[in-house]
C-alpha positions, 0 to 999 in steps of 0.5 A: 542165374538168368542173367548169366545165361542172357550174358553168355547167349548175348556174347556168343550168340553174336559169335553163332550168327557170325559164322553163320553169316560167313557160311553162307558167304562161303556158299556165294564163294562155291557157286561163283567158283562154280560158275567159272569157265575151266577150259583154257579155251574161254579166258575172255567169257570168264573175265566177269566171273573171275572178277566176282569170285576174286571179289568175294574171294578177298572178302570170304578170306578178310573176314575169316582172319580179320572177324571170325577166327579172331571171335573163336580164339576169344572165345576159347579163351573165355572158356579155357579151353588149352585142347581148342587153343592149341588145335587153332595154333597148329591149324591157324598157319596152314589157313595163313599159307591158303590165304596168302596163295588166294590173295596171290591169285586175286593179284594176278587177276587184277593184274589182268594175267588171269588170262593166259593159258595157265588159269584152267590150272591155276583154279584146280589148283586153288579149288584144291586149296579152298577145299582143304581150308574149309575143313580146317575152319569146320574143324575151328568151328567145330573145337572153338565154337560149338564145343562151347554152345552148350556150356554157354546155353547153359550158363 
């Protein structure tokens, strides 16, 4: 019995300390959002800030698709759980849709046309998006993970 629950710590803790790594990459994505210059006035003097937010914008948005929601889908998976499955189908588009305008948005700053008189709008507008995303994925978390932690402590 005790190495059942080593096996589920040793596999989903791994998930835990992964989303925990992510959480905090979401906290460095808030603050340089934050420390970006929202008037239209001040394109050059963001021009650092917006390639640091773009930066981690496109490694916060890569490791949510490519790691951690691939990690909470299995385990869902190892533990049945259909209800948790079917609420990441339905929410998992909408985090696709987010991801493609945030890609879009780092594209455009590449490109050096973050420069222009539409990027005070552009932020709102992508600030609104990133708002909503990070409650769809505390929702994920939430279904996927931790409605598991105690089964897996347990086991």
């Amino acid at each position: 019995m005790p190495e059942l629950h080593q096996d589920a710590q040793e596999r989903w803790g791994g998930v835990h300390l992964l989303i925990d790594r992510w959480l905090a990459e979401r906290r460095e994505l808030v603050d340089a959002f934050g420390s970006i210059n929202h008037k239209q006035s001040a394109p050059l003097a963001n021009a650092e800030a917006l390639q640091v937010f773009c930066e981690l914008l496109v490694d916060y948005v890569s490791a949510g698709h490519f790691e951690v929601y691939e990690q909470l889908m299995d385990e869902a998976e190892a533990f049945g759980d259909r209800r948790g499955l079917d609420l990441a189908r339905q929410i998992y588009p909408r985090l696709e849709a987010i991801t493609q305008a945030a890609l879009a948005f780092n594209d455009r700053c590449d490109n050096g046309d973050c420069q222009d008189g539409s990027l005070s709008r552009e932020i709102e507008a992508l600030g609104s998006l990133l708002r909503e995303r990070f409650e769809l994925e505390d929702c994920l978390i939430e279904v996927l993970h931790n409605a598991h932690r105690q089964i897996a402590a347990s086991a």
